[in-house]
Structures are given as C-alpha cells and as structure tokens.
C-alpha positions in Angstrom: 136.3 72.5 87.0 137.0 76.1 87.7 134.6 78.8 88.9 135.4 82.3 88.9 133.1 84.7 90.7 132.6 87.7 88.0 130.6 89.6 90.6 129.3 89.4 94.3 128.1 91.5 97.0 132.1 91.7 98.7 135.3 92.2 96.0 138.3 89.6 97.0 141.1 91.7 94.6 139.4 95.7 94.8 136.5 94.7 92.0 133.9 96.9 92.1 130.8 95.1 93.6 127.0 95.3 93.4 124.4 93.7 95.0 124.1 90.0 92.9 125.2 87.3 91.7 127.5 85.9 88.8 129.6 83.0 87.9 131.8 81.8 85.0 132.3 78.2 84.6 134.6 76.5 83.3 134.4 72.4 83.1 136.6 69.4 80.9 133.0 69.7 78.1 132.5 73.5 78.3 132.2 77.1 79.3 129.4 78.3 81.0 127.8 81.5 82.5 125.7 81.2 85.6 123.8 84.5 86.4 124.6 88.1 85.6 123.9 90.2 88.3 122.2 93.6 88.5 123.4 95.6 85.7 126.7 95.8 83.1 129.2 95.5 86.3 129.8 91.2 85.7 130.8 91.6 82.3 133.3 94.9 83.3 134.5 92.9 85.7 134.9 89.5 83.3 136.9 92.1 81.1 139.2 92.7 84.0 139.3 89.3 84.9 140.7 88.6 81.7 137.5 86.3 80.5 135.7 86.7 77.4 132.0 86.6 78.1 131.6 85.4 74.3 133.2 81.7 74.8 130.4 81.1 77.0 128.4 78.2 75.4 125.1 78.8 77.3 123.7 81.1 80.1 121.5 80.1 83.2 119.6 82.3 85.0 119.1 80.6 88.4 115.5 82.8 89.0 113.7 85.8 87.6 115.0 88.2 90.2 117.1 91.8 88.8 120.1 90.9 90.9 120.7 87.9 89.0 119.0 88.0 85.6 119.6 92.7 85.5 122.4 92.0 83.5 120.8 89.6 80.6 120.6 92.1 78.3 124.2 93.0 78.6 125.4 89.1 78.1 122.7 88.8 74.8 124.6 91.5 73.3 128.4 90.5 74.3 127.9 86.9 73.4 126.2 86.3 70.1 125.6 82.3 70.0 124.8 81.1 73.8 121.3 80.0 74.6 120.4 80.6 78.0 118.0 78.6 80.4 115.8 79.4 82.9 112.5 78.6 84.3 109.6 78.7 82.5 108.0 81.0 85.1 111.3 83.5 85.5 109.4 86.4 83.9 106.3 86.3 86.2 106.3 89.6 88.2 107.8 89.6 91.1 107.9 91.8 94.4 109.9 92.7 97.1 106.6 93.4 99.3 103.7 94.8 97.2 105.3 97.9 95.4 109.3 97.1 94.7 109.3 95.1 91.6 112.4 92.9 91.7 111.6 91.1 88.5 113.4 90.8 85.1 112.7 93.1 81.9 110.2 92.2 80.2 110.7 92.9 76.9 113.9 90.2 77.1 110.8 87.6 76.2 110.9 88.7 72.9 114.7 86.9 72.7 115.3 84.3 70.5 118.1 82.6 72.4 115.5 82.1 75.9 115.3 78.1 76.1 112.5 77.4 79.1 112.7 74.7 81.3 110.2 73.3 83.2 111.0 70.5 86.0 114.5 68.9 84.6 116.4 69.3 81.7 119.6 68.0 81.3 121.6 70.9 79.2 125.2 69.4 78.4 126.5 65.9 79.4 126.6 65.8 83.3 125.2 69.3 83.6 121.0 69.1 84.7 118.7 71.5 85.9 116.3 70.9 88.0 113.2 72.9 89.5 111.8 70.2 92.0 108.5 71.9 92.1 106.8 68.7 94.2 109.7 67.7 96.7 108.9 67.8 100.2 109.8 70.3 102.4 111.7 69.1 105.8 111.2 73.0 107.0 109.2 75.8 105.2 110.9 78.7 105.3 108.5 81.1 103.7 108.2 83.6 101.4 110.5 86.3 103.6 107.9 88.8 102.0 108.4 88.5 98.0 105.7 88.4 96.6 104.6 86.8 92.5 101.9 88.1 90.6 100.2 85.0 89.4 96.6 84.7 87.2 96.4 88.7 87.7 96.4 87.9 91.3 99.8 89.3 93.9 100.1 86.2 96.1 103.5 85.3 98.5 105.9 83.7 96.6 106.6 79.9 95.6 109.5 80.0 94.0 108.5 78.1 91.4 110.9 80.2 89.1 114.1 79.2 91.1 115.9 76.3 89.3 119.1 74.4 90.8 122.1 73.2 88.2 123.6 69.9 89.5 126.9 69.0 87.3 129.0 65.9 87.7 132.3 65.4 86.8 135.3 63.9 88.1 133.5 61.9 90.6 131.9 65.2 92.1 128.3 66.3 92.1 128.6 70.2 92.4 125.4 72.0 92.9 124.9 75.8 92.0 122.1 77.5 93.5 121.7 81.2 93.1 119.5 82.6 96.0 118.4 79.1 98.0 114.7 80.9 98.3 112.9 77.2 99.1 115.7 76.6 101.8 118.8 75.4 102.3 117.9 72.7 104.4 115.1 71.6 101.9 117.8 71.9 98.9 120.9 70.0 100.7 117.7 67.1 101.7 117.1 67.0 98.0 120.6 66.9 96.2 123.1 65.8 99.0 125.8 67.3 96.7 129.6 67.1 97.8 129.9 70.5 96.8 127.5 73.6 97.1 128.3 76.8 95.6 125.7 79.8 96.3 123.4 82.2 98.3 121.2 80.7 101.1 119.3 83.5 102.0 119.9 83.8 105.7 120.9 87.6 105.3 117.7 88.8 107.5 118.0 86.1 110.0 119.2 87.1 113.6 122.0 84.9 115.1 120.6 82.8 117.3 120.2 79.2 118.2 118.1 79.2 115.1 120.5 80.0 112.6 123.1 77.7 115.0 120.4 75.0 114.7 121.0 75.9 110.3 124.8 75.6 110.4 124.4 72.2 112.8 122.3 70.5 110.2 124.2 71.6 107.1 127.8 70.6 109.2 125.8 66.9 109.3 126.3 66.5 105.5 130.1 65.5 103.9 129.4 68.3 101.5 131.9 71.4 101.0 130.1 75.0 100.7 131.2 78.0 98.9 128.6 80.5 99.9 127.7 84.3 98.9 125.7 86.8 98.4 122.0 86.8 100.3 123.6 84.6 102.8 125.1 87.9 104.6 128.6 87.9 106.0 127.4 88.3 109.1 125.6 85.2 109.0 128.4 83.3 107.2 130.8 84.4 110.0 128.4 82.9 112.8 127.9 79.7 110.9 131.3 79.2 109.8 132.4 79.0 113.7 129.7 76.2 113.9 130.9 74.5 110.6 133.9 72.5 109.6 133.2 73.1 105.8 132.0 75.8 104.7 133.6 79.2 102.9 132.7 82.6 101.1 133.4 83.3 97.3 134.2 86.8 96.3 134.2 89.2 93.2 137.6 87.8 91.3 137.8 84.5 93.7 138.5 81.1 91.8 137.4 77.5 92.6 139.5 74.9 91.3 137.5 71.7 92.3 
C-alpha cells in the first residue's frame, strides 16, 4: 500500500499548502481518494505529483467539515466514475462556535455519486468504514467548541458525522482517520490498528503533563502513527520526544507500508 499526501497543513518538497486534509491511496485491489481539503489546491497538487485524480475508484470524506470535504466539487468534476462515501449526517450544519460555518456545500446533495453510510459498510474487499456511534468512551474529550445544528436546534457537537476507514492487507490493519474529533485515545481503544495515519486534534492543547499523559498512552500500543494536520506541530514535536513510534506526513510525502 502506498499513501501519498496530496495536501496538508506543512509542504515536505515546496507544495503549496492549505489548511486540510487529503490523501491518495493506493492498495494491491485499488485506487482510492481519502478527503480533499479546502478548495482546488489537492487536485493542483495531485497534478504536480504526477497522479491522476481520475483513476480513483471511490472517494471518502472522513466528516462534513470544509477542510476536508471544500474540495468535493473539484474531485466530482475531475473524476467522472468514483462514488464517494461519507456519513449519512456529513451535510448537517456545522459550526466553529455559533457564527463560523465550517460545514460542506450544500447543494453537493443533489450529487448522484454521494453513497451514505450509516454505522459500517464495508466498501471494497478489506477496506470498511465504520462510524462507531455507541462505543464507549475511555475519556470524553468534548466538543472543543463546534457546534451541529440538529432538529432546527444549534447543539455542541457529537460527531456523529466523522467515520474511520480500517483497511487490511498484507497482514496490516491500517486505520485512516481524518480529524480524530471523538478522541484519539477513544479511537486507538476501539481499533488497536498497527498503523494510524491522520489528525488527532490536539492543535489547541497546551503542553503539559496532559498532552504527556496522551503521548504515554498512545506509546502503550504496538501501533505506528503517521500524523498531520489538526494535531499541530507543535504538539507532534512534544509527543514525539515521549513516543517511540510516531511521525508527520507532509504535502508530497509517500507511505510505502
């Protein structure tokens, strides 16, 4: 399996970059695109890279949030066959507080090629998603003040909308999570993958002995990490000196795994 990083919030090779997310897989079954950042800037990019976005067999959006699912319209027009998942609940509206709306476009509904998935769905052989909506929590983290507008009502988020890909192959489970929004500790208690590749929204948090106490528990588990993104590279550089596996993905960095 190899994962290329199309776009991120740090450029490994002078990409431009943009707040976001996006990933092009490739695996022994298929080609894969797993979220599209912000705006056009993954598929420039992808052009650069030398990747063409229309070999993709599906899309996933990991959750409805613009720096991940911005550039969907971009990847419905480049690719012109490739279904692309997401949760059932990505188009809710959703806030950063009560007045930044963070959420996708909603006119996008009227596509087609949307396939909605509710708690599991397994997409390609060894490739499921899962949402997880009933797992227990070993730690709430919150909502970190985003905000859903659910039933006409603006409520703190759930994250009901965030959905986790789990493929398998060669042996390896390999777990892609976009943001980590219901916690990394509550997603690695889940899965146990031996590899993680995504954000854990830690970005905001202070480095302290509770974001040591976060890099202890995550160094507990065999699993290698290749983080990005919300995670902050502030954060990854304190929890990397705690941790014996984990690394950053940049704009134009490749995963052979």
């Amino acid at each position: 399996m190899k994962i290329t990083a199309l776009l991120e919030n740090t450029s490994a090779c002078g990409l431009p970059v943009e707040h976001g997310l996006s990933l092009f897989v490739e695996t022994d079954a298929c080609r894969f695109l797993f979220d599209m950042g912000q705006t056009d800037l993954f598929a420039r990019n992808a052009e650069a890279l030398g990747i063409d976005l229309n070999t993709a067999d599906f899309a996933v959006l990991s959750h409805g949030h613009y720096d991940h699912g911005g550039g969907l319209h971009t990847f419905l027009k480049l690719n012109d066959h490739a279904p692309v998942y997401m949760s059932r609940h990505a188009f809710e509206p959703h806030y950063n507080g009560t007045e930044k709306y963070i959420g996708l476009e909603p006119s996008l509904q009227a596509s087609g090629r949307i396939v909605y998935v509710d708690e599991e769905k397994e997409i390609a052989p060894g490739l499921t998603l899962y949402n997880r909506p009933d797992a227990v929590k070993v730690m709430d983290f919150g909502s970190c003040g985003l905000n859903v507008v659910q039933d006409g009502v603006m409520q703190p988020e759930d994250f009901r909308h965030e959905q986790y890909l789990l493929a398998e192959e060669n042996g390896k489970r390999i777990l892609f999570s976009g943001c980590s929004h219901r916690g990394i500790l509550n997603i690695m208690h889940w899965f146990q993958p031996d590899v993680l590749i995504g954000g854990f929204h830690l970005s905001k948090f202070p480095l302290d002995e509770t974001l040591a106490s976060f890099a202890d528990r995550l160094n507990t588990y065999p699993t290698t990490y290749y983080t990005c993104h919300c995670t902050g590279t502030e954060q990854y550089r304190f929890m990397q000196s705690r941790m014996k596996n984990l690394h950053y993905i940049s704009a134009g960095d490749s995963i052979t795994l």
